[in-house]
NUMIKOL-558670 format. One line per 5 residues: number of its first residue (from 1); their letters; for each residue x, y, z of N, C-alpha, C. Coordinates in nm, 2 decimals, m for minus. Layout:
<bases>
NUM> A> X Y Z X Y Z X Y Z ~ ...
</bases>
This chain:
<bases>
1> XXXXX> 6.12 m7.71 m5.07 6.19 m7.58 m5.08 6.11 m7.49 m5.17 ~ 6.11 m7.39 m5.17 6.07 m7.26 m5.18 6.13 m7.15 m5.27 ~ 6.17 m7.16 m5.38 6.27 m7.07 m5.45 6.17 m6.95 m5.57 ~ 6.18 m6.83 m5.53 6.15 m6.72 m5.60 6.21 m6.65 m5.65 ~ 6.21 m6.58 m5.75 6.28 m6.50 m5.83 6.21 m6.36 m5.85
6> XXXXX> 6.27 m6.26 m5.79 6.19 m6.12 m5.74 6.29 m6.03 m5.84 ~ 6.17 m6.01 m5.92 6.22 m5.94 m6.06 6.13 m5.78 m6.08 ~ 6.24 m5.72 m6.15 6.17 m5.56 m6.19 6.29 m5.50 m6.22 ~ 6.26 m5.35 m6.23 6.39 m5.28 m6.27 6.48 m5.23 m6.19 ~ 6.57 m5.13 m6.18 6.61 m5.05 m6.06 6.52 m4.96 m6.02
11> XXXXX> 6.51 m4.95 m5.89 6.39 m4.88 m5.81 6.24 m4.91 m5.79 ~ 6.24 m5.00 m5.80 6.09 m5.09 m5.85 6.06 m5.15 m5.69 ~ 6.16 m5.14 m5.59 6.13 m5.20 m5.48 6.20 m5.32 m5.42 ~ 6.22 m5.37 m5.54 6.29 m5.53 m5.48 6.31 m5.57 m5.35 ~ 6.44 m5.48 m5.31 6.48 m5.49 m5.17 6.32 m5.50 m5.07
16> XXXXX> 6.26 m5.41 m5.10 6.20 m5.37 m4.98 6.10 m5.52 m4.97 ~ 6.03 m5.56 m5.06 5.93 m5.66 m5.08 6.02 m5.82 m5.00 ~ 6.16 m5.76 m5.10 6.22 m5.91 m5.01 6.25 m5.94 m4.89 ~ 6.23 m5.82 m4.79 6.27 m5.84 m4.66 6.17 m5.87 m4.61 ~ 6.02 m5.85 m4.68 5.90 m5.89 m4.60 5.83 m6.01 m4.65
21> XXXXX> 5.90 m6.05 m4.78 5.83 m6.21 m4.82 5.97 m6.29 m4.73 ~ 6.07 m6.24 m4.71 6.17 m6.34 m4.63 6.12 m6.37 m4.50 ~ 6.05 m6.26 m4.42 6.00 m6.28 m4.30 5.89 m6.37 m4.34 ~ 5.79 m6.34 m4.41 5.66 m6.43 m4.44 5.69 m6.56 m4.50 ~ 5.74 m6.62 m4.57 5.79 m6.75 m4.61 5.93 m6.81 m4.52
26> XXXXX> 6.02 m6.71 m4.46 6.12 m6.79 m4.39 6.19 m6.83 m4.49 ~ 6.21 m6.76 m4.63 6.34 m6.80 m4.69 6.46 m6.72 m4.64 ~ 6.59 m6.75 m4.75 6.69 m6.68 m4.76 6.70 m6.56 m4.84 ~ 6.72 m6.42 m4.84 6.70 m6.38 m4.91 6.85 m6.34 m4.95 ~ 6.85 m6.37 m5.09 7.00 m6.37 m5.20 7.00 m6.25 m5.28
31> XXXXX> 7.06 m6.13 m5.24 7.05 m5.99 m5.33 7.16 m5.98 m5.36 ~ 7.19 m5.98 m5.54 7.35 m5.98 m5.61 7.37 m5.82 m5.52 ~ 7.28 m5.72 m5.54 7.35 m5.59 m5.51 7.38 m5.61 m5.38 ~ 7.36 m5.65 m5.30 7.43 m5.63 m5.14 7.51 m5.69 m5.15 ~ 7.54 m5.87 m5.21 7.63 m5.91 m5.23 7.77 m5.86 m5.32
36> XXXXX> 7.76 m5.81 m5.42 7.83 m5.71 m5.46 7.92 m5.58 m5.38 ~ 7.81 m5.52 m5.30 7.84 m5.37 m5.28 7.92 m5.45 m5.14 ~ 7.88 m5.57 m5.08 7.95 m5.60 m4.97 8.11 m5.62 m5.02 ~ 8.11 m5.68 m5.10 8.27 m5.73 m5.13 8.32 m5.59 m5.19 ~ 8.25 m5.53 m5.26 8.29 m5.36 m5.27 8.37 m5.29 m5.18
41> XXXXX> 8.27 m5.32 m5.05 8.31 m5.22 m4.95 8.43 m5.28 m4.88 ~ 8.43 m5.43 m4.86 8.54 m5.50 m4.84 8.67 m5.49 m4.91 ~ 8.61 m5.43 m5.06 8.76 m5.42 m5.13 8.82 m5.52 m5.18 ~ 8.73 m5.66 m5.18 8.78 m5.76 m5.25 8.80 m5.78 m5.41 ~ 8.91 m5.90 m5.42 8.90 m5.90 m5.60 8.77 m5.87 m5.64
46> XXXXX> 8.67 m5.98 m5.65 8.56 m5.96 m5.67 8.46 m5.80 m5.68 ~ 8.51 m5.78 m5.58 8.41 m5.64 m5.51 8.50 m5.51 m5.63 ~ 8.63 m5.55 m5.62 8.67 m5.44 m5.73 8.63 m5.42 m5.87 ~ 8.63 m5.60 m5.89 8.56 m5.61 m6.12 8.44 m5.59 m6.09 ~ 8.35 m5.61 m5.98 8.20 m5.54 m5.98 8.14 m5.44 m5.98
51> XXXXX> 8.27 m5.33 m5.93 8.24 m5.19 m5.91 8.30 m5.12 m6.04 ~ 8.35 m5.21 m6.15 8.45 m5.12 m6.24 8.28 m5.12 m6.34 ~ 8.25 m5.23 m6.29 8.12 m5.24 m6.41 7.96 m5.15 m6.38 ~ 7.98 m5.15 m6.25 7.88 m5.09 m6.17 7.87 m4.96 m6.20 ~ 7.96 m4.90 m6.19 8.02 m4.76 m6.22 7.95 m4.72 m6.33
56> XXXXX> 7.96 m4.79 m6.39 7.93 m4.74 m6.49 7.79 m4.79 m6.62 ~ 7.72 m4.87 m6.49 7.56 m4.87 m6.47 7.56 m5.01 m6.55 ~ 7.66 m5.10 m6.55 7.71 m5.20 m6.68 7.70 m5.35 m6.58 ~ 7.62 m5.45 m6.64 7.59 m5.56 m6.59 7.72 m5.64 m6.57 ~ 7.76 m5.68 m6.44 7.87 m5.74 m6.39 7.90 m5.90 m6.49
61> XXXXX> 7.97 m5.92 m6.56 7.96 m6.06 m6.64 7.96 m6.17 m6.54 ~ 7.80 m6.27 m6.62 7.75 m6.40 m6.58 7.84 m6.49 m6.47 ~ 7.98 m6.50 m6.58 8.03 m6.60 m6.50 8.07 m6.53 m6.36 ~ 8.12 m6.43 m6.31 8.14 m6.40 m6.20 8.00 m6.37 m6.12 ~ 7.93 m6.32 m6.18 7.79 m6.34 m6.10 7.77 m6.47 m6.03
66> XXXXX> 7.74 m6.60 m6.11 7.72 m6.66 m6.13 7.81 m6.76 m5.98 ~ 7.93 m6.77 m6.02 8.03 m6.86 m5.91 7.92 m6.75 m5.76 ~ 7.99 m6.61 m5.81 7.90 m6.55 m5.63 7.82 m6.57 m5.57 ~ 7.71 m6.61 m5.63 7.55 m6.66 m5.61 7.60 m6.78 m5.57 ~ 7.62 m6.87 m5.66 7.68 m7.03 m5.60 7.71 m7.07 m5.46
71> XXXXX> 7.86 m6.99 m5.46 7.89 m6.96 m5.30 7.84 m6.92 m5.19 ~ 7.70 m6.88 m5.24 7.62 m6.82 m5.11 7.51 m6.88 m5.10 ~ 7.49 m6.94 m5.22 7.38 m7.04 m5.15 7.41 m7.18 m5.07 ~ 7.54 m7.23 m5.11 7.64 m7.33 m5.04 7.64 m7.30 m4.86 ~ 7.63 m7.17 m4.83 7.62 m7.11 m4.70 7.49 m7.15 m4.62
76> XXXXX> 7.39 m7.21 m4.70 7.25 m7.24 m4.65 7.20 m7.42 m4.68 ~ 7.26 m7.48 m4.66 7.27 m7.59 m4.69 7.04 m7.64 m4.60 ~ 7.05 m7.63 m4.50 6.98 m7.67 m4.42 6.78 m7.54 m4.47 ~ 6.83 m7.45 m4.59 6.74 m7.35 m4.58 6.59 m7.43 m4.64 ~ 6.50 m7.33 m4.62 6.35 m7.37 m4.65 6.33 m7.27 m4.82
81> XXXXX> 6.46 m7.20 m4.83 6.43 m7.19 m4.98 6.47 m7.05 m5.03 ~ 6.49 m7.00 m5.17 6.54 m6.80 m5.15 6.47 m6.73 m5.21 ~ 6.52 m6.62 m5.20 6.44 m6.53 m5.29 6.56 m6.45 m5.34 ~ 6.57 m6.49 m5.47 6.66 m6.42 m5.58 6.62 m6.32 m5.61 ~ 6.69 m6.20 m5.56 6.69 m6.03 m5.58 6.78 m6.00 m5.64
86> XXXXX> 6.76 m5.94 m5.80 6.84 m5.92 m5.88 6.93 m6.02 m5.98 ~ 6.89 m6.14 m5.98 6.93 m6.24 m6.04 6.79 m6.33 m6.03 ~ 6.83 m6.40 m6.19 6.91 m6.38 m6.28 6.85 m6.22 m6.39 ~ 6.98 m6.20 m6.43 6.98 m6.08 m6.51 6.96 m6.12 m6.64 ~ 7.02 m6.22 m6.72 7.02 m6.27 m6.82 6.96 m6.43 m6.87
91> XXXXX> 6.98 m6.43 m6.95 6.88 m6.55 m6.99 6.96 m6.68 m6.97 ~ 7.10 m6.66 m7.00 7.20 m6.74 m6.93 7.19 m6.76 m6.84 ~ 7.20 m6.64 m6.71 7.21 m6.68 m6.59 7.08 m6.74 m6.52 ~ 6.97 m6.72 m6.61 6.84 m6.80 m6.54 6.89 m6.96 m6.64 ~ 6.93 m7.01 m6.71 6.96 m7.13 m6.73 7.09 m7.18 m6.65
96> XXXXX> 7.16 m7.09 m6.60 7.27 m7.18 m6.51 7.20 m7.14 m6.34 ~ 7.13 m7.08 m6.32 6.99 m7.11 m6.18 6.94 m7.21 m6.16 ~ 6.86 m7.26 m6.28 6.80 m7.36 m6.32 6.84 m7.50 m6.28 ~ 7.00 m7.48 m6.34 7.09 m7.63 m6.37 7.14 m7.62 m6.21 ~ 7.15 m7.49 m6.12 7.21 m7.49 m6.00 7.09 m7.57 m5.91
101> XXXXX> 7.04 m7.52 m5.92 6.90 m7.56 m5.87 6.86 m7.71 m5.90 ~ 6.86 m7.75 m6.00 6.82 m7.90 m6.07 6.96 m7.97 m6.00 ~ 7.06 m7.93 m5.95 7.13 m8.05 m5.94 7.14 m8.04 m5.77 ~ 7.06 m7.98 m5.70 7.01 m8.00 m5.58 6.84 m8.07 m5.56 ~ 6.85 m8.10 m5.68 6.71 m8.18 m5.66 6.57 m8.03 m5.66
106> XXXXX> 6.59 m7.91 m5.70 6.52 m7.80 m5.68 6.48 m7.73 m5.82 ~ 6.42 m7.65 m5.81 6.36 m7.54 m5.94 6.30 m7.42 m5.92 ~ 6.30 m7.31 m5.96 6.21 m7.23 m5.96 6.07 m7.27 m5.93 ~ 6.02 m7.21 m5.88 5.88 m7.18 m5.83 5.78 m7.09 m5.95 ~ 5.85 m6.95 m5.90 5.78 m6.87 m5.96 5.87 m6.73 m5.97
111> XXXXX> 5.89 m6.64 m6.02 5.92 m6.55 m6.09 5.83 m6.40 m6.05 ~ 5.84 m6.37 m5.97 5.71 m6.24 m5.96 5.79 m6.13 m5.99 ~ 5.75 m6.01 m6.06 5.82 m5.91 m6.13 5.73 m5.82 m6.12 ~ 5.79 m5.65 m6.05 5.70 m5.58 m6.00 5.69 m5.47 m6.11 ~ 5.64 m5.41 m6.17 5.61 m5.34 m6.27 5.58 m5.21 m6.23
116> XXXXX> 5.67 m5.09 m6.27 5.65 m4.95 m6.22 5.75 m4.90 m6.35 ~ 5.64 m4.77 m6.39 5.68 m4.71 m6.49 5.80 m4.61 m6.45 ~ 5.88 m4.58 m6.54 6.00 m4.53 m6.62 6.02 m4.41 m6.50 ~ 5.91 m4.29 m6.57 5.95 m4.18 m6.47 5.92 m4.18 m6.31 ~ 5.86 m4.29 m6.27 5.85 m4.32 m6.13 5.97 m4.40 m6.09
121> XXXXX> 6.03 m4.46 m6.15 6.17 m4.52 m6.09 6.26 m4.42 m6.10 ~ 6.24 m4.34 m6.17 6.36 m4.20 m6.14 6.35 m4.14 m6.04 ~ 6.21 m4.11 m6.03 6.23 m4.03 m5.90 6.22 m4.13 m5.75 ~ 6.17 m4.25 m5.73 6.28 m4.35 m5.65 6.35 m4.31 m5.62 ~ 6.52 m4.36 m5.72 6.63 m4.35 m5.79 6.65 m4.25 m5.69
126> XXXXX> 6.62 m4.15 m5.75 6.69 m3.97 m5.68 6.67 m4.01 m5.55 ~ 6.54 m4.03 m5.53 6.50 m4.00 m5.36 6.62 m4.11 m5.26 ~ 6.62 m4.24 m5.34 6.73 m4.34 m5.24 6.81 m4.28 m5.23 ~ 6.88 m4.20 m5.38 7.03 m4.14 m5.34 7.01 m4.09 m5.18 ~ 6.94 m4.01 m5.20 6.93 m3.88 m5.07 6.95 m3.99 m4.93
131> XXXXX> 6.88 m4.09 m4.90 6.89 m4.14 m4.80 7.02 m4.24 m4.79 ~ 7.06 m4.31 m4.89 7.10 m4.42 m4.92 7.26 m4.37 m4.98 ~ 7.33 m4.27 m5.03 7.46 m4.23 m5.05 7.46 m4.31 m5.14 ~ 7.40 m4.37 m5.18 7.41 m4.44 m5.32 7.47 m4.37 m5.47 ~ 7.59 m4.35 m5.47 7.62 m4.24 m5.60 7.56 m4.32 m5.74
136> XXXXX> 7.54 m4.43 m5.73 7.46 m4.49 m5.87 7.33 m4.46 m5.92 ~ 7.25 m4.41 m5.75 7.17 m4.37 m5.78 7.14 m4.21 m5.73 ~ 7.19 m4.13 m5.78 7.21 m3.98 m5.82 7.24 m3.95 m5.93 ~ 7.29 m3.99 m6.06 7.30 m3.96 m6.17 7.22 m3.99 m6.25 ~ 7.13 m3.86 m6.30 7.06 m3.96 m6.41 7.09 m3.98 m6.53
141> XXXXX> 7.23 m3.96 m6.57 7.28 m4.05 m6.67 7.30 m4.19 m6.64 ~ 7.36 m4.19 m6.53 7.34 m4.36 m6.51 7.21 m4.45 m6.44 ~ 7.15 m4.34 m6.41 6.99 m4.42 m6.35 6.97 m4.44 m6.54 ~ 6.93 m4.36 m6.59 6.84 m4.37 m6.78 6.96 m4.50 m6.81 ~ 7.12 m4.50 m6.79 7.15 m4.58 m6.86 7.11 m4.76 m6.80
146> XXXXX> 7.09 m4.75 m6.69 7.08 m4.85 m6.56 6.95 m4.94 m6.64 ~ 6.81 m4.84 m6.66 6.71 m4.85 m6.69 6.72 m4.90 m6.82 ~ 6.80 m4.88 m6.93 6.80 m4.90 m7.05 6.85 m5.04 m7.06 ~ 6.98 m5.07 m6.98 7.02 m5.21 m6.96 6.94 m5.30 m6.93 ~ 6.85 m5.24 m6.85 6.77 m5.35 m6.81 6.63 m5.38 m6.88
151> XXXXX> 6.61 m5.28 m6.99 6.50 m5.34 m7.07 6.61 m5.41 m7.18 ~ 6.71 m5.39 m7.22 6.77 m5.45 m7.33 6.85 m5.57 m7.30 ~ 6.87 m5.59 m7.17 6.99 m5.73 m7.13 6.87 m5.85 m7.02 ~ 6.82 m5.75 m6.94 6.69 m5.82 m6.84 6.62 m5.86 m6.88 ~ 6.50 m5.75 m6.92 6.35 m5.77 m6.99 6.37 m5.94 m7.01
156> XXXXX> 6.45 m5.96 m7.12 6.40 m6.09 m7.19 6.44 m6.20 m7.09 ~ 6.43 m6.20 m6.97 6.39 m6.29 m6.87 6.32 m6.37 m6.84 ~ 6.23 m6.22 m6.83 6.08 m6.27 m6.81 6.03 m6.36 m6.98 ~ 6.08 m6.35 m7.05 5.99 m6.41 m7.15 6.04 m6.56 m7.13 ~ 6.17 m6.58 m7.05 6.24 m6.73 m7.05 6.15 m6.79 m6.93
161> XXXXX> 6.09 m6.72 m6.85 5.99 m6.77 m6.73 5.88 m6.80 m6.76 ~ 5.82 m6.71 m6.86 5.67 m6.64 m6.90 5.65 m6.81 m7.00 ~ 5.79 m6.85 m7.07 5.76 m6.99 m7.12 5.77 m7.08 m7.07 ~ 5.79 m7.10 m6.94 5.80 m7.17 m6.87 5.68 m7.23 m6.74 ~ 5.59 m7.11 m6.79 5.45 m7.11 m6.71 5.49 m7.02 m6.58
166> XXXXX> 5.57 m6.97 m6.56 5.61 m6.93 m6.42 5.63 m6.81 m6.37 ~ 5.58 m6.67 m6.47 5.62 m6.57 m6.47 5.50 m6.53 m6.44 ~ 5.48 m6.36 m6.33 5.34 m6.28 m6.29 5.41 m6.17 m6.26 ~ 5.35 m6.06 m6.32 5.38 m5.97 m6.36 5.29 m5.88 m6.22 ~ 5.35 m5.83 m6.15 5.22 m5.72 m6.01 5.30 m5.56 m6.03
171> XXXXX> 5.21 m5.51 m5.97 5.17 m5.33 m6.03 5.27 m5.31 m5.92 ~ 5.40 m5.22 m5.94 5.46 m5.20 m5.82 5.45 m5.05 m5.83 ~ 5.33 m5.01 m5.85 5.30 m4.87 m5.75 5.17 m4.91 m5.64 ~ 5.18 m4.84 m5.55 5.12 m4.85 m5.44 5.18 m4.84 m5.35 ~ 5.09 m4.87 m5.21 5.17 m4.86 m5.07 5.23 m5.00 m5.08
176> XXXXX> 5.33 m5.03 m4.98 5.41 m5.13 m5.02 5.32 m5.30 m4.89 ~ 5.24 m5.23 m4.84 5.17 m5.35 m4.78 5.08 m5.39 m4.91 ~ 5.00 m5.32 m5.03 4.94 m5.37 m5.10 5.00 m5.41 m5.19 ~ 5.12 m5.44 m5.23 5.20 m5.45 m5.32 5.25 m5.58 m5.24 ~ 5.26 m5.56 m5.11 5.32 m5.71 m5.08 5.20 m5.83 m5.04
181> XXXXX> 5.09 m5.79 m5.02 4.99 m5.90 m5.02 4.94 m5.93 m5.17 ~ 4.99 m5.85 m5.29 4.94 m5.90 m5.40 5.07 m6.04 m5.42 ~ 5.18 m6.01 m5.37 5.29 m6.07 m5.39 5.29 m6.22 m5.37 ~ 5.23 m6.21 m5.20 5.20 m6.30 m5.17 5.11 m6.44 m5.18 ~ 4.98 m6.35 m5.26 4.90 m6.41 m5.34 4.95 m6.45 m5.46
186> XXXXX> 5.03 m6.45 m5.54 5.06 m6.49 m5.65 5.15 m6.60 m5.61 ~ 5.24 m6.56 m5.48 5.31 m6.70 m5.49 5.26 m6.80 m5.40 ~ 5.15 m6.79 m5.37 5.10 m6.87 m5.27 5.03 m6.96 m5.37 ~ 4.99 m6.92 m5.51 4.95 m7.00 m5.63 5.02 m7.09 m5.71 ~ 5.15 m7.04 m5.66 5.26 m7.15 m5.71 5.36 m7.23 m5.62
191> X> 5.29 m7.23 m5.51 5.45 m7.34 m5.45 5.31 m7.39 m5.40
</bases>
């Protein structure tokens, strides 16, 4: 099995890279934000405490993260392996990954984290809104606040991977085929 963890900030790409390492490796691909915005748009319990936090550019708390992911990986019993888009956020939730993972007999692989500077994820950010109706991403109060959570609650992630031998850090500006063959290459060094 095959498990990745596709890390960076908001607007960094994530989505995009995971639909084309999911085609190229044949994993599952596990995105808390679609998972989220799904039960959102469904209007479930869940989807409501996700959105009170979302709103307001605020990391949805672990333990509910945490059971959601659970439950969805339960869904793929038979898979060749995932790619974790947007989890883990915190250093917690990459130790209860871990322990999810370890009591399937499984572990992380590798950790690839795409790196794009500040004022380029804003204007991302804007441009999704336009296509995407995304109202989280049209404000840049909440894009700068979005960005700030994520160097002060995320960031230190990567350093729980980076000790772990397992963390690679790739340039996520470029066209997005060169950005996905560097991707490629890095995890084709670790599984």
């Amino acid at each position: 099995m095959i498990n990745i963890v596709l890390f960076g900030p908001p607007g960094a790409g994530k989505g995009t890279q995971a639909e084309k390492l999911k085609q190229h490796f044949d994993l599952i691909h596990l995105s808390t934000g679609d998972i989220f915005r799904a039960n959102i748009k469904g209007q479930t319990e869940l989807g409501n405490l996700a959105k009170s936090y979302i709103d307001k550019g605020q990391l949805v708390p672990d333990e509910v993260t945490i059971d959601l992911l659970k439950s969805e990986m339960d869904k793929y019993p038979d898979t060749k392996g995932f790619i974790f888009d947007g989890f883990p956020r915190t250093t917690a939730q990459a130790e209860a990954l871990d322990k999810m993972l370890a009591e399937k007999g499984e572990k992380v692989d590798v950790m690839v984290a795409l790196e794009v500077p500040e004022e380029e994820l804003k204007k991302r950010l804007m441009a999704r809104a336009e296509v995407s109706g995304r109202t989280d991403d049209a404000d840049p109060e909440i894009i700068q606040n979005r960005i700030n959570v994520y160097k002060k609650e995320t960031a230190p992630v990567k350093d729980y991977y980076a000790g772990k031998g397992k963390y690679v850090g790739i340039n996520g500006v470029g066209s997005i085929d060169e950005i996905f063959n560097k991707l490629v290459e890095e995890i084709n060094k670790h599984i």
